[in-house]
N, C-alpha and C positions, 0 to 999 in steps of 0.2 A: 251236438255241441251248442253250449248259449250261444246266443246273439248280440253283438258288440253295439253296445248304446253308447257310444264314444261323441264327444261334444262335436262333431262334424260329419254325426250320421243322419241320412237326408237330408244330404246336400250336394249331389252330384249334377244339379242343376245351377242351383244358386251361388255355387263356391266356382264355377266354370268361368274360365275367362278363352275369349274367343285369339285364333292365332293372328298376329300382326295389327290388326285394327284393334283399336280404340285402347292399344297398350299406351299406356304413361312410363315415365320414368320415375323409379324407385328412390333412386336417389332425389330428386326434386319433390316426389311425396312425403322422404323422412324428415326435408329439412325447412316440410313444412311449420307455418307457427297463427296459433291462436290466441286471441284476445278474450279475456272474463267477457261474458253476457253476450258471446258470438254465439248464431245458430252456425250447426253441423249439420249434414248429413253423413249417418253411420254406411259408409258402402266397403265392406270388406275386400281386402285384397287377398286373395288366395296364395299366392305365393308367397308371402309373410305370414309364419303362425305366431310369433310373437306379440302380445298384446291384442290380437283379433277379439271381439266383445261374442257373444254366444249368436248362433244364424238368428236365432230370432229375432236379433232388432237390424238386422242385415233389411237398410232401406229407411229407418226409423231418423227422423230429426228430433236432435236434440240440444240442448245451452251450453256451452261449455262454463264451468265454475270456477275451474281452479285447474292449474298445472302443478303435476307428480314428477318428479323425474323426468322422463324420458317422455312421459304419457300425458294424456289429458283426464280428467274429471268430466264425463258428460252427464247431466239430467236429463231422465226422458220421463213421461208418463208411460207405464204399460197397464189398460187399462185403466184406472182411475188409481191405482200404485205407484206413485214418483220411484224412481228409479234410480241408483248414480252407478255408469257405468266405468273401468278407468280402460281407457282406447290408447292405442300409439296414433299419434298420426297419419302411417300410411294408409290407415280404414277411417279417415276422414275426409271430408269435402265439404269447405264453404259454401254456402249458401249463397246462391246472387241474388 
């Protein structure tokens, strides 16, 4: 049988979240809000598939530009390629 290349294969590490510790609340992650020309960082929540950006920028900082809907607008560089990703909130995290 082929083998499933599905957007969240290898990642049985990086999509793991550990039991009780360092959980957040979901609702306080969705009803987070960003400002134009805020730094992100992209750290995926696994438990929400909605809006998650692809593992590979899983860790990636980036601008936010503009707000869609529900989501955000991020730029990243991947390698020397500007990027624009669109995120939900819950796989985001300001920058301190």
């Amino acid at each position: 049988m082929r083998r499933s290349r599905g957007s969240r294969s290898k990642t049985r590490y990086k999509l793991k979240t550990t039991t009780r510790v360092g959980r957040t609340n979901p609702i306080t992650k969705k009803m987070q809000t960003f400002e134009e020309n805020d730094l992100v960082h992209i750290i995926i929540d696994p438990s929400v598939h909605k809006g998650q950006p692809h593992p590979r920028f899983h860790g990636k900082t980036g601008k936010v530009s503009e707000k869609r809907g529900r989501a955000y607008i991020v730029e990243i560089n991947d390698g020397n390629k500007p990027k624009q990703l669109i995120i939900r909130p819950e796989h985001l995290k300001m920058q301190e």
